[in-house]
Residue, then its C-alpha position, 0 to 999 in steps of 0.5 A: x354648599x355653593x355653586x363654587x364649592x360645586x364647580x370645584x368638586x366636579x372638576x376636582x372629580x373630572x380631573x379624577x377620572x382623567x388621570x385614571x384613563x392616562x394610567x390605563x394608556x400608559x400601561x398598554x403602551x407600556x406593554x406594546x413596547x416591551x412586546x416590541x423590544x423582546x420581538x427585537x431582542x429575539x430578531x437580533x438573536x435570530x439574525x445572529x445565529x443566521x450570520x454564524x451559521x452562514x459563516x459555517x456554511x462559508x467555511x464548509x464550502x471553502x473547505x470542501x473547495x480545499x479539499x477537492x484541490x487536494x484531491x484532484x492534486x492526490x489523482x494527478x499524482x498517484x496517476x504519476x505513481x502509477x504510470x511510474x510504476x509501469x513504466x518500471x514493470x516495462x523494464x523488468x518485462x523486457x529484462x526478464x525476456x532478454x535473459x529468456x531469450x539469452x541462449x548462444x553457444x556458451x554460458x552467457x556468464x563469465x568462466x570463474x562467475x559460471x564455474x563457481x555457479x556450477x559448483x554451488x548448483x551440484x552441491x544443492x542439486x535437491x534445492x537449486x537449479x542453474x541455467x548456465x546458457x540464461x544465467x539463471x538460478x532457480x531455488x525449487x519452491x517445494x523446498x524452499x517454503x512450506x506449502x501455501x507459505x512464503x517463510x524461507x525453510x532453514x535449510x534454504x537460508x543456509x544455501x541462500x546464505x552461501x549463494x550470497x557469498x558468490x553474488x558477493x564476490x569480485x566476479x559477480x558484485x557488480x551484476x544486477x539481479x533480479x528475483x522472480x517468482x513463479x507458481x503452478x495454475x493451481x488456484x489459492x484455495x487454503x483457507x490458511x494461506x488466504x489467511x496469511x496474505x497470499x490471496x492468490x498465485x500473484x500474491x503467493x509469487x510475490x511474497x516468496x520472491x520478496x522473502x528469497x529478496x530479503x534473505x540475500x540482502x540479509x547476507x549484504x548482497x547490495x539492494x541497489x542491484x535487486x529488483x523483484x517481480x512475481x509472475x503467478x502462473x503465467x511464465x511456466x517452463x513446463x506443463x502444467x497437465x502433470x505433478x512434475x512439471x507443476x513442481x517444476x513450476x513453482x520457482x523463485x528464480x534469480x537472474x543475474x543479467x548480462x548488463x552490470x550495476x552501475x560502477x559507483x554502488x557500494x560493495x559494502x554489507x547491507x542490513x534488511x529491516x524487512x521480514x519474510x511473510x509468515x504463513x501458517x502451516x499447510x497441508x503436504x500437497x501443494x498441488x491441492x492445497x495452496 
């Protein structure tokens, strides 16, 4: 071999193992920038999630912001309602103590309207009582509901109903009313009567002064002219130390005020779509079992 052939060889060699050691860079090159691109893909993964969940969270704020205008919105206005409310409640305090104090020396009702309350009150003297000098009829409630319950018996729609015919008539149509009712302090104790919704004599008063409401709206006593209030225990007319003056007590009364209904109401019968409350029988003794 000559020295060319030589020369040649060995650069041919050299050549050789140069392009070995490039391949091996190129490949670690390779490597570090497919390293670097999945580190960017999983960064821009990352900061895409981070944007859509801050977007969440912008949304949650601005929702909760919403909602506490809302809220504040809703306080203001039941606090409206509430005042509204006590404000009626006001009215019917001052009504109610008006026709209590409503004593001169006759009826306070006109003759005809008196005479023809006078009468229904005789003929139903086992379930009505009339107070001619106030203008108040009082419906016993021992013998209008079952004990503990607010249904009106059978026998008290029937009087009610003809009640109704002398709310009705030209001598009263145009008389507000207003329907109380009242109990004994004794305390709500029945499981049953708990049960049915009467969770204590403020409830009980309520609900069978809505019952005795909604009879005579059944019967068109126009519901422009009611209002009805329960006031437990606490405007008794009679001791509460003895049965009869408990039983004397527990009362739903019907006051026709001395201040008439406003001209332009309408006379014309009037379908209630309410139903009395129901509660499940009780036992017999309504001073220990409510």
């Amino acid at each position: 071999m000559t020295r060319t052939s030589r020369f040649v060889g060995v650069a041919a060699l050299g050549l050789a193992l140069g392009g070995c050691v490039s391949q091996e860079k190129y490949n670690a090159l390779k490597l570090d920038r497919d390293g670097l691109a999945e580190q960017l893909g999983r960064s821009q993964t990352e900061a895409s999630s981070a944007r859509a969940e801050a977007e969440s969270y912008k949304n949650q704020l601005q929702s909760l912001a919403g909602s506490g205008n809302n809220m504040s919105g809703l306080v203001t206005n039941l606090q409206q309602q509430n005042a509204n409310l006590q404000a009626q409640l006001d009215a019917l305090n001052s009504k109610y103590a008006e026709a209590m104090n409503r004593v001169g020396t006759g009826p306070a009702l006109p003759a005809q309207l008196n005479n023809a309350l006078t009468d229904f009150a005789n003929q139903n003297s086992d379930l009505v009582d009339f107070d001619s000098a106030r203008g108040i009829v009082k419906f016993k409630s021992d013998v209008t509901f079952a004990t503990g319950s607010s249904e009106v018996t059978q026998k008290a729609k029937d009087v009610i109903q003809r009640f109704s015919q002398i709310l009705n008539s030209d001598a009263a149509a145009r008389y507000d009313l207003m329907v109380a009712g009242h109990t004994d302090n004794t305390r709500v104790a029945n499981p049953a009567t708990i049960q049915a919704g009467h969770k204590d004599n403020w409830y009980l008063s309520a609900h069978r002064a809505i019952s005795v409401n909604n009879v005579l709206m059944s019967h068109s006593v126009n519901p422009q002219r009611l209002a009805v209030v329960g006031y437990a225990d606490q405007r008794p007319i009679a001791s509460n130390g003895s049965e009869s003056g408990k039983a004397q007590n527990r009362r739903v009364e019907v006051l026709i005020l001395p201040t008439q209904a406003r001209s332009n109401l309408a006379a014309s019968p009037t379908k209630s779509s309410n139903k009395p409350q129901r509660s499940a029988d009780a036992p017999m003794n309504p001073a220990l079992n409510k």
